[in-house]
Structure formats: structure tokens, C-alpha cells
Residue, then its C-alpha position, 0 to 999 in steps of 0.5 A: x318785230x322790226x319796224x318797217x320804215x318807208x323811203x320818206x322816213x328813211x330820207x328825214x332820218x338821215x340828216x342825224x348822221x351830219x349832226x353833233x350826238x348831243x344835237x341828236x339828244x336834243x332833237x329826241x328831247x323836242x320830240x317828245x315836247x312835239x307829242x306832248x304840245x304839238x308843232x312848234x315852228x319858232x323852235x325848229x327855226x331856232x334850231x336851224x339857224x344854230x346848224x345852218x340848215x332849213x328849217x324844213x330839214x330840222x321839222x322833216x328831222x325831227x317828225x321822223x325821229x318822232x315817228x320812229x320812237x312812237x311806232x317803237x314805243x307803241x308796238x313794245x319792240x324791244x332793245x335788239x329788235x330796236x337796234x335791228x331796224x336803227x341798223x338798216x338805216x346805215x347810222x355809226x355804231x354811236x348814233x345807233x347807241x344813243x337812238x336805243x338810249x333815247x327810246x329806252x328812255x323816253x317809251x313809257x313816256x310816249x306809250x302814256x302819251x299815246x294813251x292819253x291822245x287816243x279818243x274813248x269810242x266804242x269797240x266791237x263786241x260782236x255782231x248777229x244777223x239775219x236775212x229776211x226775204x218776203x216771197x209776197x203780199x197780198x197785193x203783189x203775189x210774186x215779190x221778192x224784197x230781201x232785208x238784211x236784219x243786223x245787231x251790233x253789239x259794241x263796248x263803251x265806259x265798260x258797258x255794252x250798246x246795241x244797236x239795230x241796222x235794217x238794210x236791203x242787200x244792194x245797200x249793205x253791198x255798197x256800205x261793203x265797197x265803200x269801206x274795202x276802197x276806204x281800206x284801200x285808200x289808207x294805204x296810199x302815201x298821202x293819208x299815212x301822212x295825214x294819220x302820222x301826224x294826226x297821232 
């Protein structure tokens, strides 16, 4: 499975090229103290100062390699399918070397990392449903008043939890459309972003 890399990843991978191979290393060393502390701009300012660039390149340098070793490490991909997604990015035979030394180095690492980071909330296990329509009532000879009768059942601490929802149709219809535009909006630029620095 190769990695899929946007433009903007593209774009903050190829200040790698104009540096030394063990700024390189070093850069790799600061993303993985990124995911295990978080941003610290003291550092890349340090360390723009040393390469007479911006710190703004140095951050943008070092979230893509961040980027590039999590989505590696968390997807399992192995050395070749590694070495194939590295070369679409035009780096010399040596930059591509250490890039693979870095995540063969560094991915259980990142893998427990990510592990430890991800919240413990409840899974889907599975889902019944039932669709109940009243014809009429006493008072009321010719209603019709649809309910959407719905059991969740979810896994949580190794456990099960259900839980029961009740809903007229037109409601779950909007419940529905919300969620497929939420889907939707995931896709845009901005919140791929957001998630990639949230993880």
C-alpha cells in the first residue's frame, strides 16, 4: 500500500533536500519528541537560526516528516511500499535511505505512541431496528404517525451497552444528512489539517 501525499505535504517535504543528511536525522529525532510532547517552538526557532531559514520552513519541515512516519507507522507499510511513496517525492538515492532508516527505526515507537493518544470510546457492535406506523386512535380515525424504533449495540472496557433511540423518519432523514455533509466536510483541506495535527 503506498501513501498518499497531498501537494501541501509535498511542498513541506522538499525543504529535506537543501539540508545536511544529519539535520535530516535530526529533524526525524524532534518528530517523534513532536508526538510525544507536542509543538515546541523554542526548538524550531533554534533551529532555523543554525539553517538561516524561517522558522515557519523548519515547523512546515518537520509536521510533514511527522506526517509522513505516523500515516507509515500506522498503516504498517512495509520497507519497498515505504521506499515507493519516498521516491514520488524526487529525493536522492541517500535522502530516501535515511527517510526508510528513520521509519524502520522509529515505528513501534510512533505505533505505541498513537496507541497511547487514541481516546477509549465505544465501538459499533451492531444495530436492530424496527419501523412502527399507527394507522389510528380512537380519537383520530385516519393518522398515519411513523416511529423508527432503534437498538444500538456498542462495545466499551470489554463490555456490551445498548442503547435504545425512538425517532419519526423525517428526523432520522435530517440525523442522515447531517452525518453524510459532516463525511463530506472531512474531506475538505482545512479539517484534514485540523485532524493531522489533533493526531
Amino acid at each position: 500500500m503506498l501513501l498518499d501525499l497531498s501537494e501541501e505535504h509535498k511542498e513541506h517535504l522538499s525543504f529535506l533536500p537543501q539540508v545536511d543528511s544529519a539535520v535530516v536525522a535530526e529533524f526525524g529525532r524532534i518528530a517523534v519528541e513532536f508526538l510525544r510532547r507536542g509543538s515546541n517552538p523554542k526548538i524550531y526557532e533554534g533551529a532555523a537560526r543554525k539553517l538561516n531559514v524561517s522558522s515557519d520552513t523548519v515547523q512546515h519541515g518537520v509536521e510533514g516528516l511527522t506526517y509522513l512516519l505516523t500515516e507509515s507507522s500506522k498503516l504498517m507499510i512495509s520497507e519497498l511500499d515505504f521506499q515507493d511513496s519516498v521516491f514520488v517525492l524526487g529525493f536522492s538515492e541517500e535522502l530516501n535511505k535515511l527517510l526508510l532508516q528513520l521509519y524502520l527505526d522509529n515505528r513501534k515507537e510512533i505505533r505505541t505512541i498513537l496507541s497511547e493518544l487514541a481516546p477509549d470510546l465505544p465501538s459499533y457492535h451492531s444495530l436492530e431496528w424496527r419501523l412502527d406506523v399507527q394507522l389510528a386512535s380512537r380519537s383520530l380515525r385516519q393518522q398515519i404517525k411513523p416511529t423508527v424504533t432503534i437498538k444500538l449495540h456498542l462495545n466499551h472496557n470489554g463490555g456490551h451497552n445498548t442503547s435504545i433511540l425512538q425517532t419519526d423518519p423525517a428526523t432520522l432523514l435530517h440525523l442522515v444528512q447531517q452525518l453524510e455533509q459532516a463525511l463530506e466536510e472531512m474531506k475538505t483541506n482545512h479539517c484534514r489539517r485540523v485532524v493531522r495535527n489533533i493526531k
